[in-house]
MITOR-677223 format. One record per residue (C-alpha): y, z, x. Coordinates in steps of 0.05 Angstrom, whole numbers. Layout:
<sites>
<site north="Y" up="Z" east="X"/>
...
</sites>
This chain:
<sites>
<site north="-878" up="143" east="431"/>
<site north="-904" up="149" east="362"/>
<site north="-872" up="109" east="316"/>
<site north="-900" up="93" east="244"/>
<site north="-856" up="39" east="201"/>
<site north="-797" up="52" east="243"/>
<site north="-791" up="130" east="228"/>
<site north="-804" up="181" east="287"/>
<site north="-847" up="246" east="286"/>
<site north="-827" up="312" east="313"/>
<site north="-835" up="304" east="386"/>
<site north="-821" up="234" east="395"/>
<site north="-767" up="209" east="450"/>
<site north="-722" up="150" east="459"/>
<site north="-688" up="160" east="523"/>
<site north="-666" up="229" east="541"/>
<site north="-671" up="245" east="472"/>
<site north="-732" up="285" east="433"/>
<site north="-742" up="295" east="362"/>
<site north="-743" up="344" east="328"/>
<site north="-739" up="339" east="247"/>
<site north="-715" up="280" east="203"/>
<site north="-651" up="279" east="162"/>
<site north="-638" up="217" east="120"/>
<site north="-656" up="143" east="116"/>
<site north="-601" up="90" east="85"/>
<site north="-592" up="16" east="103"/>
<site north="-559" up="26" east="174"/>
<site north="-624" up="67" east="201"/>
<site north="-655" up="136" east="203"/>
<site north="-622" up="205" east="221"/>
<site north="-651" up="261" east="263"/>
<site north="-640" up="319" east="285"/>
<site north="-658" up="316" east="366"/>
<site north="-645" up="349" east="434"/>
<site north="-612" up="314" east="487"/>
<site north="-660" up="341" east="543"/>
<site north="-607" up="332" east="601"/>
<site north="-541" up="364" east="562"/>
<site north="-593" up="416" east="524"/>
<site north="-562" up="405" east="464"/>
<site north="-573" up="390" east="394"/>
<site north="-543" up="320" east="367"/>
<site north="-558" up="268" east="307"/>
<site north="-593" up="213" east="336"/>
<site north="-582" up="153" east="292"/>
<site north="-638" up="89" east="306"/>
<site north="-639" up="24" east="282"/>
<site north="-715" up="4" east="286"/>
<site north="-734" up="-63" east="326"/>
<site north="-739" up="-122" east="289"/>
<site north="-668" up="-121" east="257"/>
<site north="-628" up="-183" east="238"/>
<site north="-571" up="-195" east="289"/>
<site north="-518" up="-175" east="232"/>
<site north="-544" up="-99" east="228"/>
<site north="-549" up="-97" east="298"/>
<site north="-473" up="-129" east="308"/>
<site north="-455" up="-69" east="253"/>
<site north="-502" up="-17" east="290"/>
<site north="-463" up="-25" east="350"/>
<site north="-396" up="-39" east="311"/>
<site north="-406" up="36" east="283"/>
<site north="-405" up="53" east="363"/>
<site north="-342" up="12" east="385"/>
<site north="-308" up="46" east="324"/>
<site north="-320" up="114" east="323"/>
<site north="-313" up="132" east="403"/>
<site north="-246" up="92" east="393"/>
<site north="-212" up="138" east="348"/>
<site north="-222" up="209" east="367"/>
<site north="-199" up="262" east="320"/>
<site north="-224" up="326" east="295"/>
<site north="-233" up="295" east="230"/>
<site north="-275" up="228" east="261"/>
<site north="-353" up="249" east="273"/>
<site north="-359" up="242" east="349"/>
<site north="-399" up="193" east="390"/>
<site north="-436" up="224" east="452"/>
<site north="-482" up="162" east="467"/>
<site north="-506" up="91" east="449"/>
<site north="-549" up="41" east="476"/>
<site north="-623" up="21" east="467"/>
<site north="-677" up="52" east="489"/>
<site north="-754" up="46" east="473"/>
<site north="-743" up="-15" east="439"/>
<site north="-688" up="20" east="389"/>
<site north="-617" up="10" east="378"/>
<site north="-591" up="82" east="380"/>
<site north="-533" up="132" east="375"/>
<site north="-522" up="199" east="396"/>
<site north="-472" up="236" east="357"/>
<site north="-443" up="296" east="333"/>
<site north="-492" up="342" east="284"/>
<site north="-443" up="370" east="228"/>
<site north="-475" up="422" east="203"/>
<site north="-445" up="417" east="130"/>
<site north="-463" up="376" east="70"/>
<site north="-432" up="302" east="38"/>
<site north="-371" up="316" east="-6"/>
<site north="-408" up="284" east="-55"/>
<site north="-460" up="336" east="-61"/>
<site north="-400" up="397" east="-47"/>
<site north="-360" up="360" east="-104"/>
<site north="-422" up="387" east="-147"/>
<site north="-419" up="463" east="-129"/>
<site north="-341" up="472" east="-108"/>
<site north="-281" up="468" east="-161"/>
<site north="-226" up="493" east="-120"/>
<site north="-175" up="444" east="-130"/>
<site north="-137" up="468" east="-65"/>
<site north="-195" up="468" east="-21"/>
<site north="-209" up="394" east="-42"/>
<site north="-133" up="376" east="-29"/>
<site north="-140" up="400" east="42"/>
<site north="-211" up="372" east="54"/>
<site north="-174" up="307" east="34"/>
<site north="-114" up="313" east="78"/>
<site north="-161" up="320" east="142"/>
<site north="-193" up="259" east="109"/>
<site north="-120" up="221" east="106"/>
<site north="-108" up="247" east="178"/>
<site north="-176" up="222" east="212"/>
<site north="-158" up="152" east="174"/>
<site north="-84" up="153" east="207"/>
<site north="-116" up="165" east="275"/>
<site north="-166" up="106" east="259"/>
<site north="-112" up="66" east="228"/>
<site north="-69" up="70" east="289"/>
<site north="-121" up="46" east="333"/>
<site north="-129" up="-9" east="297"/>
<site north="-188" up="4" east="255"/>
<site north="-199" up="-3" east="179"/>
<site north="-259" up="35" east="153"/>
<site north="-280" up="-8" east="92"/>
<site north="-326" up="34" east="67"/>
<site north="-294" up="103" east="47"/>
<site north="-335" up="138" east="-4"/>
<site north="-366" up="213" east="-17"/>
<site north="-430" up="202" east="20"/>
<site north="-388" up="184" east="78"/>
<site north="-348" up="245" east="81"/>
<site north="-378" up="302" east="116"/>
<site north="-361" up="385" east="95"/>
<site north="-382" up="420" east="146"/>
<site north="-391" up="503" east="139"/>
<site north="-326" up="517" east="176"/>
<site north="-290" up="473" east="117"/>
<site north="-267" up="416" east="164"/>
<site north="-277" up="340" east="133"/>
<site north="-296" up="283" east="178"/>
<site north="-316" up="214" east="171"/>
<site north="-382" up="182" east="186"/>
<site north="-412" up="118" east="182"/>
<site north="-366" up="71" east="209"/>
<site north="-416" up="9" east="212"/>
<site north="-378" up="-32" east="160"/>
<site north="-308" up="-14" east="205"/>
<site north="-271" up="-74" east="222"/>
<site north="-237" up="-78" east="292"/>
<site north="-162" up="-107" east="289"/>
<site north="-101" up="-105" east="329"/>
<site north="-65" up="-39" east="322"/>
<site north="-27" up="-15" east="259"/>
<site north="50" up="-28" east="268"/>
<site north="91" up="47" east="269"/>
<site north="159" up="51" east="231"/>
<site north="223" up="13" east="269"/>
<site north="163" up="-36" east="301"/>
<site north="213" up="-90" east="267"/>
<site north="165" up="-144" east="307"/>
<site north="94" up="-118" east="295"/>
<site north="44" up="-155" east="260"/>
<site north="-12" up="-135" east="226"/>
<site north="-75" up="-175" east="234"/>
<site north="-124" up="-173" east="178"/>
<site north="-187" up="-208" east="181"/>
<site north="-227" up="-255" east="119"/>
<site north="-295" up="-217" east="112"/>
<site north="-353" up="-212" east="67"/>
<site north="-358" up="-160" east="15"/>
<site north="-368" up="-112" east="57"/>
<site north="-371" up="-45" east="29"/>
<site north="-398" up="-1" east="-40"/>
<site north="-369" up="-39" east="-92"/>
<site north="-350" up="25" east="-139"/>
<site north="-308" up="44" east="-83"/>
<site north="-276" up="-21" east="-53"/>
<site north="-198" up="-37" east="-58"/>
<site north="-183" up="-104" east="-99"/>
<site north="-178" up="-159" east="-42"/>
<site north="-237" up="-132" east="-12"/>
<site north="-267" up="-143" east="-81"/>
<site north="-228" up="-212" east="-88"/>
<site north="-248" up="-228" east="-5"/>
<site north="-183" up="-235" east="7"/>
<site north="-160" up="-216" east="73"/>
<site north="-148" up="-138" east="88"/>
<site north="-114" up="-80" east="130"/>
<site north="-110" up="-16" east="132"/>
<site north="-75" up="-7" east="61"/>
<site north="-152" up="-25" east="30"/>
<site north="-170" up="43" east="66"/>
<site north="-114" up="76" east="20"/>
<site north="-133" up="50" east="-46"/>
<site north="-212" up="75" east="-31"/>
<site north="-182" up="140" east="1"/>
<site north="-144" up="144" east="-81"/>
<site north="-211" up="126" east="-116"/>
<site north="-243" up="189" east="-74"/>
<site north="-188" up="236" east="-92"/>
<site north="-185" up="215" east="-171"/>
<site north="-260" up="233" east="-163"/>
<site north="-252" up="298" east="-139"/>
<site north="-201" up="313" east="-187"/>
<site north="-221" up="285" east="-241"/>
<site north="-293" up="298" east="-231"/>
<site north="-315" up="230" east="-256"/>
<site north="-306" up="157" east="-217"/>
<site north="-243" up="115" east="-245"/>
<site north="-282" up="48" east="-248"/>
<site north="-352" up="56" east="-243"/>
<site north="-385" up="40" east="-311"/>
<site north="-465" up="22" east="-320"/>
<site north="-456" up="-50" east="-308"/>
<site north="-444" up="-76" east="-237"/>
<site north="-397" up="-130" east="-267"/>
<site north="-353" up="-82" east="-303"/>
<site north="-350" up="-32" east="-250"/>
<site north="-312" up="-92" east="-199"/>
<site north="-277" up="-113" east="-264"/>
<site north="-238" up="-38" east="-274"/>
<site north="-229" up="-43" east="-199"/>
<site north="-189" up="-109" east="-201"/>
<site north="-156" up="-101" east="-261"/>
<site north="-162" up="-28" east="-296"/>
<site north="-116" up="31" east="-285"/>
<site north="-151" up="90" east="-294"/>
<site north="-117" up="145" east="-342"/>
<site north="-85" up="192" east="-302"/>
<site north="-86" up="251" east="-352"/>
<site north="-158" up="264" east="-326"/>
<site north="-134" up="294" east="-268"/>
<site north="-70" up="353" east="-256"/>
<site north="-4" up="328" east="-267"/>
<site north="20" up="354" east="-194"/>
<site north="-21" up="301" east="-164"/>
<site north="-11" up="236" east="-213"/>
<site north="44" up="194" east="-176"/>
<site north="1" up="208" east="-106"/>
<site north="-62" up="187" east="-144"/>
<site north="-25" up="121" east="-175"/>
<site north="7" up="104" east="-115"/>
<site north="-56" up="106" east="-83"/>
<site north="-93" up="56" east="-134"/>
<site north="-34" up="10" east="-140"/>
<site north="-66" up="-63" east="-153"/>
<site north="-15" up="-93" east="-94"/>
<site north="-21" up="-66" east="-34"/>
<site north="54" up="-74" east="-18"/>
<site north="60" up="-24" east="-78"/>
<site north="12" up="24" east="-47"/>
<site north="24" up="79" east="5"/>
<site north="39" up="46" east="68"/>
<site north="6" up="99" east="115"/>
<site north="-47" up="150" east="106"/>
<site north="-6" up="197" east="142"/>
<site north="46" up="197" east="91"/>
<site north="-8" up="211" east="38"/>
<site north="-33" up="275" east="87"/>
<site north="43" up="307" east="81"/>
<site north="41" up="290" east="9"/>
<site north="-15" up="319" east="-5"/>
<site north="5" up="395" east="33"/>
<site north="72" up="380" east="5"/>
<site north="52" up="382" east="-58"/>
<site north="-1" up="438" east="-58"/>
<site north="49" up="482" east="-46"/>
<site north="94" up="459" east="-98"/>
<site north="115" up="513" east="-139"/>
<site north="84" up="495" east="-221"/>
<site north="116" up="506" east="-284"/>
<site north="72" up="560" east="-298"/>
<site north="100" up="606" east="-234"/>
<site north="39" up="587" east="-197"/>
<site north="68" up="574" east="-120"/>
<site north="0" up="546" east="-86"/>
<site north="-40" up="594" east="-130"/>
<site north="6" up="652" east="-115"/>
<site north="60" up="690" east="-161"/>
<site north="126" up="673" east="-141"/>
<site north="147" up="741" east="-115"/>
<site north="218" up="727" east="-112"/>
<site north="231" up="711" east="-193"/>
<site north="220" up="791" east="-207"/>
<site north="261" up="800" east="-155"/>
<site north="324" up="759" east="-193"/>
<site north="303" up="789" east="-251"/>
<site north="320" up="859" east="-226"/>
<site north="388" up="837" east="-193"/>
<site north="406" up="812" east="-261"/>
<site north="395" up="868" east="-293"/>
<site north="427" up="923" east="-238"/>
<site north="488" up="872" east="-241"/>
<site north="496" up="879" east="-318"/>
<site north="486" up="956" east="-312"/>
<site north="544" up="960" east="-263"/>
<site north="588" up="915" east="-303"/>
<site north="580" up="965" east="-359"/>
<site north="598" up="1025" east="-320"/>
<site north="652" up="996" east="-301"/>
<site north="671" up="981" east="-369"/>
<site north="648" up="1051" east="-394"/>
<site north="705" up="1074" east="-339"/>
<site north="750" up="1042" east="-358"/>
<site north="752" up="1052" east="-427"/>
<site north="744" up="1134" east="-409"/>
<site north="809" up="1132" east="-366"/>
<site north="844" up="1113" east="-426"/>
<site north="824" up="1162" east="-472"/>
<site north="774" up="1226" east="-463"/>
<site north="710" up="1218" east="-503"/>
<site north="677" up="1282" east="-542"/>
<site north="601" up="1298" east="-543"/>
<site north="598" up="1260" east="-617"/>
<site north="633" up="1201" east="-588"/>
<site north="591" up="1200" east="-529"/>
<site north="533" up="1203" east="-586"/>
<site north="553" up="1152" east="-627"/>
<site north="571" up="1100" east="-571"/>
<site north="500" up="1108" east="-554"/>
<site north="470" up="1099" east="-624"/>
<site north="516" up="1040" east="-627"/>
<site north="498" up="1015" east="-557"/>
<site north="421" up="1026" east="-574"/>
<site north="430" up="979" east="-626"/>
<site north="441" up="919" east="-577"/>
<site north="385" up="940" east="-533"/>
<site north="418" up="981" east="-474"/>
<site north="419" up="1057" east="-500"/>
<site north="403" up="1088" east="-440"/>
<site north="456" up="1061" east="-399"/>
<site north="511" up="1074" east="-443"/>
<site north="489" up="1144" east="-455"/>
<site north="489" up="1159" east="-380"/>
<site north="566" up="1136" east="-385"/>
<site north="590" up="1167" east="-437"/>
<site north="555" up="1238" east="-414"/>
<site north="588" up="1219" east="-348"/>
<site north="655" up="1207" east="-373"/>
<site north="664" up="1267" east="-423"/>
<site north="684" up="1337" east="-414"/>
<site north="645" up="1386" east="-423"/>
<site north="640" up="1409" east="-502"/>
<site north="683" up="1475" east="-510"/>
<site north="664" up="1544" east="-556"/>
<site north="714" up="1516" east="-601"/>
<site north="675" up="1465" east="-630"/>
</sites>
């Protein structure tokens, strides 16, 4: 195998698996594209090199344990894991897309974010319910593929717990566990911050810091200095007027300081999150569509009125017969107020028909 500083060349193998281009480096390993030679297909083999500290091996393998638990479509898939050659490795789904934070750059369709962010809320829910807070929820860790579906990578700083408790589970309990500061500080929840202990609700207030982002198209804390940036994140609230007013009290909710005050599940925040994007605005907007049914009232409205006046116009005929220069000057009158058509069409209706005599 040829191996130089821990990064593969085109060709190269560990186990069943063969090279064949590189994709990205960060502090969890290298990415490639390669070819599972028994399945013929292509994955993204992740490696850790050898030599690794036994704490980015226990979160190499964590990121294994954690992702093949919770399978969603929104949860990047693992095929395979093990070592082989000497390398810690995983075999898992190629998403042929881009991060959000790079499509956050070239896309400004406020809808399509909304529902790139409720498959985000959904694959959390599914991870959530196995018992499995992410702790690291950020842009670079959200993957857009081509077909516009959102899933989550990187689960290496995941923390395995007991499950999350479900509504009218009056005697669950939720275990949290004391960690580290584990996570990208810009993007952590307060008590992960603080190391105090935390659930699945520290998922929700990273999952709010994503979605101001993407709204507001700047970060709600992050500042030049690294104390300052954990400082807004413990104590700031970020002004909400950056972002549209449809989506404030989800946003705020979100980024409560208190988790108790926070949304309680993500897949509350999915249904509020469809819920509202089909909200209809004060400007007639219903999802980005004309509300075809206000022209429609409009119209009845108007027909109603224009019968009520016929019926008037009747009415007032029976009584006493109407000549041509009535007819003519209930019209001029009636023109005045704004209906001269309709009135004319009654009174030509209603009188008889002029006579030599005149």
């Amino acid at each position: 195998m040829d191996a130089v500083q821990g990064v593969l060349h085109q060709g190269s193998r560990v186990g069943r698996y063969m090279v064949e281009s590189f994709l990205g480096a960060g502090g969890m390993g290298e990415v490639y594209v390669a070819r599972d030679t028994l399945l013929g297909r292509q994955i993204a083999l992740k490696v850790l090199p050898s030599g690794c500290g036994a704490d980015r091996i226990e979160r190499f393998v964590r990121e294994a344990q954690t992702s093949s638990a919770s399978n969603h479509p929104s949860i990047v898939s693992i095929y395979d894991s093990g070592v082989a050659d000497g390398m810690q490795f995983l075999a898992m789904e190629l998403i042929d897309g881009e991060p959000l934070s790079s499509w956050m750059e070239s896309h400004t369709d406020v809808a399509a974010g909304i529902e790139l962010m409720a498959q985000v809320a959904d694959g959390l829910a599914r991870a959530h319910d196995a018992g499995i807070v992410h702790r690291d929820l950020k842009p670079s860790n959200i993957m857009v593929g081509r077909d516009g579906r959102a899933k989550l990578v990187d689960f290496g700083a995941a923390k395995l717990t007991e499950r999350m408790p479900h509504a009218g589970d009056d005697d669950a309990e939720v275990v949290t566990a004391r960690i580290s500061a584990v996570g990208t500080p810009a993007y952590m929840s307060p008590e992960q911050v603080d190391r105090r202990p935390v659930d699945h609700r520290s998922d929700v207030f990273s999952f709010g810091t994503v979605l101001y982002e993407l709204l507001a198209r700047r970060h709600p804390f992050a500042v030049s200095s690294f104390v300052d940036t954990i400082h807004n994140v413990v104590h700031h609230a970020p002004a909400l007027n950056a972002i549209p007013r449809r989506w404030r009290r989800i946003v705020a909710r979100c980024l409560a300081k208190d988790p108790d005050e926070r949304y309680q599940s993500m897949r509350e925040i999915a249904n509020d999150l469809r819920d509202f994007s089909v909200e209809p605005s004060p400007s007639g907007v219903l999802g980005g569509k004309v509300r075809t049914w206000l022209p429609a009232i409009v119209m009845a409205a108007l027909l109603f009125v224009q019968l009520a006046i016929i019926v008037v116009a009747r009415g007032a005929t029976a009584a006493r017969p109407l000549s041509l220069t009535h007819a003519t000057t209930s019209a001029t009158a009636t023109a005045r107020g704004g209906s001269a058509f309709i009135s004319t069409q009654c009174a030509s209706a209603a009188a008889p028909k002029p006579t030599n005599h005149a």
